[in-house]
N, C-alpha and C positions, 0 to 999 in steps of 0.2 A: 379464607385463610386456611393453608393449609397447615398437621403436622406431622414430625417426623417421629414417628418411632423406633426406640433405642433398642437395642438387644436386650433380651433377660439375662439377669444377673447369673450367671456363674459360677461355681465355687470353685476356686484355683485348686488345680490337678498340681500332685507330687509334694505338698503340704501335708508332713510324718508331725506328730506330737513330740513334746521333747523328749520324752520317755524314750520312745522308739529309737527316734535318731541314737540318744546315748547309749541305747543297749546295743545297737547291732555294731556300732564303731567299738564299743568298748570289750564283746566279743572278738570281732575281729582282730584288734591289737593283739590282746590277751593270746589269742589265737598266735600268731606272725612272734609276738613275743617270746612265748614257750617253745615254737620250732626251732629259734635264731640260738635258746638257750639251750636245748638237746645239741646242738653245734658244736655249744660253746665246751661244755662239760665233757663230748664227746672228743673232742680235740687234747682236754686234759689229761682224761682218763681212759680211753680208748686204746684198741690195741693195732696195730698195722695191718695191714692186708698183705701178705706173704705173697709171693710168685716164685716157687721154683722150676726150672725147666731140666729136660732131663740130662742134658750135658754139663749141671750143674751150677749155670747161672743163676741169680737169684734176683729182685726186685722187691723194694717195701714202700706200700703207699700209705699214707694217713688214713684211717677209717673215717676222720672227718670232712677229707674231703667227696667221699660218696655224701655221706649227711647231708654235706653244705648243698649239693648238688640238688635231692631234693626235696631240704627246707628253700631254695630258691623258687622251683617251682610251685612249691607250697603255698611261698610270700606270694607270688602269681597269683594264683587261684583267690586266694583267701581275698586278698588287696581288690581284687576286680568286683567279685562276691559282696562285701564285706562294706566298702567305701561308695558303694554304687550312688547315684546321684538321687536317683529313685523317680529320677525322667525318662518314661517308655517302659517302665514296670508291668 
């Protein structure tokens, strides 16, 4: 008779405690949260971005949309960071 031997057990790889998982996701937000919110106040209370040229034409842009621009890539970074699966860590 023969027998077969089974692999040794294992401990499954990428299993965070719940702690963990909740703090990095709840910085993250908090994170992505408060950039979206500098946006948002910037947009209320902000001043324009002037361009005069010297023949005397002029242009005004929202100061919020440089902001949005990069809390955009912010939410990038942070969201990739942040959300990660913590497969291939």
């Amino acid at each position: 008779m023969s027998t077969i031997s089974h692999e040794p057990v294992r401990q499954a790889t990428g299993i965070r405690r719940w702690s963990e998982l909740l703090t990095r996701e709840m910085w993250a937000s908090l994170a992505i949260a408060v950039m979206w919110l500098s946006v948002l106040f910037t947009a209320i209370f902000g001043q324009d971005i002037l361009n005069t040229t010297v023949g005397g034409t002029s242009s005004s842009v929202p100061s919020a949309v440089v902001v949005a621009f990069f809390a955009f890539l912010g939410t990038w970074v942070v969201a990739r960071h942040g959300f990660r699966s913590g497969l291939g860590e």
